[in-house]
C-alpha positions, 0 to 999 in steps of 0.5 A: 083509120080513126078520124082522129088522126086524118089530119095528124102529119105523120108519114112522109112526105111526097117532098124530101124532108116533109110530113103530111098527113094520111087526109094529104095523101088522099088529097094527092090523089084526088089532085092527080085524079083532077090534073090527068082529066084536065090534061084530057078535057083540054085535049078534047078542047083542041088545047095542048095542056102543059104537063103536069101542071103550069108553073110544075115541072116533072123533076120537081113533084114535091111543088104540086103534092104541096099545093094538092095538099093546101087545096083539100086543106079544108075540105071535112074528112073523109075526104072520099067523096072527092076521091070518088067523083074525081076517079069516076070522072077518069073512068068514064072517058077512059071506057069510051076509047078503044086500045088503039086510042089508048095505046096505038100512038104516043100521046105526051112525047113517048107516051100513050094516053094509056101509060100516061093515065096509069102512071099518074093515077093508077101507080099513086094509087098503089103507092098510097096503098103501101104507104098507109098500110105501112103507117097502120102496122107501125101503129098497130091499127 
């Protein structure tokens, strides 16, 4: 991708109607990275976290998408460094438990540490992936 154009506001949104920038999306992905490692350290500290997030809820993820973005704001592209050491700080914890841990018991209502861990990390991932191969194609990069 042209460094150039990592902060150009040019795909869509994670709030209906908003823009964001491809360096926005990785920021994204870097706060979910952090929030779900929060969620675990708290746990470990024998705290309930609030999830997602306090003051955020569920049905509304376009509120921290917005703040995930104005805290990567000023951080240099590429913003990779930081994706890095925030999935690093997922997977580490993650090959210490064993699938009863992971998927044995519900951890947040329904949902196993597993699930709750692949939706929030995992399936953005994905979802990043489409989105900025589709913004490439469109520009013919």
């Amino acid at each position: 991708m042209p460094v150039e154009r990592a902060r150009e506001a040019s795909l869509p949104g994670h709030r209906t109607g908003t823009r964001m920038s491809p360096a926005d999306l990785v920021a994204y992905l870097i706060g979910w990275n952090e929030l779900v490692v929060s969620w675990h350290d708290d746990r470990a500290r024998g705290i309930e976290p609030q999830l997602p997030a306090p003051g955020f809820t569920w049905n509304q993820l376009g509120s921290p998408a917005q703040k995930f973005y104005r805290d990567h704001a000023d951080v240099p592209w590429p913003l990779l460094q930081r994706l890095d050491a925030a999935h690093g700080r997922i997977v580490a914890p993650v090959r210490g438990l064993d699938n009863g841990e992971l998927y044995g018991a519900p951890w947040y209502r329904a949902y196993t540490a597993g699930r709750m861990i692949q939706l929030n990390t995992s399936s953005p991932y994905t979802n990043a992936r489409r989105r900025l191969r589709t913004w490439l194609r469109a520009d013919g990069l």
